[in-house]
C-alpha positions in Angstrom: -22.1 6.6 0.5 -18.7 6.2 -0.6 -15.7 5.4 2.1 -12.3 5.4 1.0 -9.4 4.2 3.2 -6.3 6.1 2.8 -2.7 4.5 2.4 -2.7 1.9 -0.2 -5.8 2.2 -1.3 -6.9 5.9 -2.7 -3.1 7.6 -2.1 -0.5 6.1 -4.7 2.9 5.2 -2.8 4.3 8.4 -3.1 1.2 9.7 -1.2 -0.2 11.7 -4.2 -4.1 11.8 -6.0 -4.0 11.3 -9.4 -6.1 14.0 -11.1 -8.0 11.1 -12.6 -9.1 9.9 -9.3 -10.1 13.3 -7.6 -11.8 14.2 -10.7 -14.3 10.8 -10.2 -14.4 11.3 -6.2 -15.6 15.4 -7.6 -18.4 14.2 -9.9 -19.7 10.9 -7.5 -20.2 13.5 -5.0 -22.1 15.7 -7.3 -24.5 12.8 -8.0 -25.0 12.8 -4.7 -22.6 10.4 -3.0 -21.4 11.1 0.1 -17.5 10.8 1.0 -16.0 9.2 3.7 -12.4 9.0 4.3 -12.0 6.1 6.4 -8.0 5.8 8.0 -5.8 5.1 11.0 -4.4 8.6 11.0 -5.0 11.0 13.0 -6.9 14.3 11.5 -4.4 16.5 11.2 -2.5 13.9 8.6 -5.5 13.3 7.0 -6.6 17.2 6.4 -4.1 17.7 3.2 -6.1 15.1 1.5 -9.7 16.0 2.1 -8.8 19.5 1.4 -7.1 18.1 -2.0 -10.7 17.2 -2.2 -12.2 20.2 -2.3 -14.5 18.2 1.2 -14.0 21.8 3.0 -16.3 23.3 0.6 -19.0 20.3 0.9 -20.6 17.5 3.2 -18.5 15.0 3.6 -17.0 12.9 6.9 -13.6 11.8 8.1 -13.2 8.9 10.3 -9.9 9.4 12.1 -7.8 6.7 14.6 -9.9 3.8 13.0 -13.1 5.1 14.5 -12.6 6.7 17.7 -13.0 10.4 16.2 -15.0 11.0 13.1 -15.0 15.1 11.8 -17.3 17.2 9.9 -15.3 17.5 6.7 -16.9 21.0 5.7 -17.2 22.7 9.8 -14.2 20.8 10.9 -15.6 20.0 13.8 -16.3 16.7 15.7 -19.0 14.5 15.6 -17.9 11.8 17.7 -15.5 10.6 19.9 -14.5 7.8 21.9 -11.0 7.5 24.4 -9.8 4.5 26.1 -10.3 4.2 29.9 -7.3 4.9 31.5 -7.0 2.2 32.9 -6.7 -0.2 30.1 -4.6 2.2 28.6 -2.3 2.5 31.6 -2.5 -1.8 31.8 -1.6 -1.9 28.0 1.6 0.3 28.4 2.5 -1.4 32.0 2.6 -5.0 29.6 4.0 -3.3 26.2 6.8 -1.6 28.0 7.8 -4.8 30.8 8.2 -6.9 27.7 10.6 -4.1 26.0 8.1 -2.5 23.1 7.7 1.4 22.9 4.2 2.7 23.0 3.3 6.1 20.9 0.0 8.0 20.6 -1.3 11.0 19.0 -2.0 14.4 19.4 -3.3 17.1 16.4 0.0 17.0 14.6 2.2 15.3 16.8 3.6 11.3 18.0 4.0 11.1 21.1 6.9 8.2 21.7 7.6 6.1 24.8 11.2 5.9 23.7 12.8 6.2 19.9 12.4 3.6 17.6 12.9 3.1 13.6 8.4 2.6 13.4 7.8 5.7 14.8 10.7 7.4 12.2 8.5 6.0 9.3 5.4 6.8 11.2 6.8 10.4 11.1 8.2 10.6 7.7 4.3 9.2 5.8 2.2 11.5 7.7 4.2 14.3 8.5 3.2 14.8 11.9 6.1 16.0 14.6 7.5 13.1 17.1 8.5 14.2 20.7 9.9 11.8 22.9 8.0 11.7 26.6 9.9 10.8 29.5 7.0 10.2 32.0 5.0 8.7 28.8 2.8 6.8 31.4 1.2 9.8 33.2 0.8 11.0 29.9 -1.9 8.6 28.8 -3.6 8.7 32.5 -6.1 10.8 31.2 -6.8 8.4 28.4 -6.3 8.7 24.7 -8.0 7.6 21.6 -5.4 4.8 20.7 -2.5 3.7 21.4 0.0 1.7 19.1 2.8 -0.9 20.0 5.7 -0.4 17.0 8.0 -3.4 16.5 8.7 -6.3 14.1 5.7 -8.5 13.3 7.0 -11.7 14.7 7.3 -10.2 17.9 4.2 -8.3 18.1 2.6 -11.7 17.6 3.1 -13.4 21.1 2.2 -9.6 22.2 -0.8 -9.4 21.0 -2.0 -12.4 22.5 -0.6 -11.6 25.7 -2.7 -8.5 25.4 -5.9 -10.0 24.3 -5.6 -12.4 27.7 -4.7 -9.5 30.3 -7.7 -6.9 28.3 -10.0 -8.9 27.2 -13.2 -7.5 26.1 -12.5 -4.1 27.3 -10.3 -2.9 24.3 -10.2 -3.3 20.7 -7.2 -5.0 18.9 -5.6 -5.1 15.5 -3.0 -4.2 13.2 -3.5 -1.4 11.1 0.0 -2.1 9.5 2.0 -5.6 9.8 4.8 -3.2 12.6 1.9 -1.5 14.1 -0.6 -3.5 17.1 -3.5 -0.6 17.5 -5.3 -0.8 20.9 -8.6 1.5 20.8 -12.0 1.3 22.8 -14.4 -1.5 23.0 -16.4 -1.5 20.3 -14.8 0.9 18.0 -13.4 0.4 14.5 -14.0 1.9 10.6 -17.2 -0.1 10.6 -19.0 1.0 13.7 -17.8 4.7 12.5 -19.2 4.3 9.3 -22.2 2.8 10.4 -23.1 6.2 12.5 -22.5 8.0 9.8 -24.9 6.2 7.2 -27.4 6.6 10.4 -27.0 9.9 10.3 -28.2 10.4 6.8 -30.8 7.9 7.1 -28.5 5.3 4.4 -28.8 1.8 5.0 -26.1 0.1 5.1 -26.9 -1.6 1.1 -26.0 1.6 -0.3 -22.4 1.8 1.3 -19.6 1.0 -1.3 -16.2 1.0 1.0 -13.0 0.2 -0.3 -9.7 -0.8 1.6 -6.5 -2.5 1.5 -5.6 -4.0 5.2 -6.3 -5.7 8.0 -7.8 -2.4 10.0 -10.8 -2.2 6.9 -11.9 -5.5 7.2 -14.8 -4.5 9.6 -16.1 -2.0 7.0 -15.7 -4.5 4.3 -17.8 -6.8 6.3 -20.3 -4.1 7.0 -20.7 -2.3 3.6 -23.3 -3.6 1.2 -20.8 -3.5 -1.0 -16.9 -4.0 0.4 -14.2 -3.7 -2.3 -10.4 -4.8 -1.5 -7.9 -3.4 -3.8 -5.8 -5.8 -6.2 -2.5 -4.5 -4.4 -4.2 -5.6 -0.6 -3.7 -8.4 2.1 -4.3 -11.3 1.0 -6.8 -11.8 4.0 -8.6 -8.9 2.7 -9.7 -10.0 -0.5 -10.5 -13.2 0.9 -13.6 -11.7 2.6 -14.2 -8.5 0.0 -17.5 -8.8 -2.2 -15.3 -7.7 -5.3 -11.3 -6.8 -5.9 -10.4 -3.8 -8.0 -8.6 -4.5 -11.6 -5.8 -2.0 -10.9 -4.2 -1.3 -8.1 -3.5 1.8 -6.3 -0.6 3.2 -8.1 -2.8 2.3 -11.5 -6.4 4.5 -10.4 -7.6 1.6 -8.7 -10.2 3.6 -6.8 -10.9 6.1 -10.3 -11.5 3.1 -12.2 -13.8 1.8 -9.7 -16.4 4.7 -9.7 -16.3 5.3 -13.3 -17.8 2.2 -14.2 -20.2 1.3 -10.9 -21.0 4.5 -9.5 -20.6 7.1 -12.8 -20.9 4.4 -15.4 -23.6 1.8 -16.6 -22.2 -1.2 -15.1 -23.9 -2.3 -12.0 -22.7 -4.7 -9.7 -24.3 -8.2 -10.0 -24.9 -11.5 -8.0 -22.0 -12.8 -11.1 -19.8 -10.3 -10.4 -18.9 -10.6 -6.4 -15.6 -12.2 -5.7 -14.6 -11.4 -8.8 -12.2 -8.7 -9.8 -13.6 -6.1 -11.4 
């Protein structure tokens, strides 16, 4: 099994596939790997991609929100879900928005903002979902949601985040997914624990998982992969804890050059060759 994050890692920073890449993702999947697309958007900004694919037309997976939905590539259905209790999600808003942050949260293709802010315009403008302002945003999310995200400059989402981790404790899950975005989402939920149904699904241990990923959000399915590979143009922290670190980066077919040589190609991947770039 093959999982691919999306931003940084297989999309080059004009959010394009090279024909080089999709043309290696094609023939790993005729070999028989199976494709994951492993990100923090939400499906309906990840669908342009997998159809770029072709995944509509075979088996494949996307893990959506960082875990809390993962779809059917082929049926477009879903195969699992998971929503934060309301009243966690309720708590984190009551704390975001008393120390000044806006809070935004998605639904098919669009943000849902607390109040307007520059993150969410950037948000808006790389996956081309709608943003709508909500007045009552806190009755909103009474119901729950799959995650919610705290935009704002990463020196003040520090002292935030902490705060956060004291008041929730074990009863949410938190990272961030980008340096201006804190991601709250269930207990227990993340690309790893996503991927990890997945390869249970098919009956794939866990040695036979290659994932690849640039930030902070893929480091538990780094971890978890037999095989995790960080990309040359990632966090630092990332390729701290990957097994290897791609040659070329994503605007060079970082991810093509991957499979052709361990996946298509002869070279395997040794003992020698982890924490090395490849």
């Amino acid at each position: 099994m093959l999982a691919l994050d999306l931003d940084d890692t297989l999309l080059r920073s004009d959010l394009t596939i090279s024909y080089r890449t999709r043309n290696a993702i094609k023939r790993a999947e005729a070999g028989g790997i199976v494709l994951v697309l492993a990100s923090s958007r939400v499906p309906a900004a990840i669908e342009q991609f997998s159809r770029l694919l072709g995944m509509h037309k075979r088996p494949g997976y996307l893990i959506c929100n960082n875990g809390t939905i993962i779809r059917d590539s082929r049926m477009g259905t879903i195969v699992f879900e998971k929503k934060i209790d309301s009243e966690i999600a309720l708590l984190a808003y009551d704390l975001a928005n008393a120390e000044g942050f806006p809070v935004q949260i998605y639904d098919d293709d669009t943000l849902y903002v607390s109040k307007p802010n520059e993150f969410a315009g950037y948000d808006q403008k790389i996956t081309g979902l709608r943003q709508v302002v909500v007045e009552n945003f806190r009755e909103m999310i009474s119901q729950g949601c799959y995650k919610l995200i705290i935009p704002g400059d990463p020196m003040l989402l520090k002292p935030l985040e902490a705060l956060l981790r004291v008041y929730l404790g074990g009863s949410a899950a938190l990272f961030t997914s980008k340096p201006y975005f804190l991601e709250i989402l269930p207990a227990g939920t993340d690309k790893s624990t996503a991927l990890a149904w997945i390869a249970g699904r098919h009956g794939i241990d866990r040695s036979k998982v290659l994932a690849v990923g640039d930030s902070i959000n893929d480091e538990t399915m780094i971890r978890w992969a037999g095989i995790g590979v960080a990309m040359v143009n990632g966090d630092e922290r990332i390729k701290s804890i990957a097994d290897l670190i791609t040659e070329r980066s994503n605007d060079d077919d970082g991810v093509a050059d991957l499979i052709e040589r361990y996946i298509l190609g002869k070279e395997s991947i040794s003992a020698s060759s982890l924490k090395q770039g490849v």
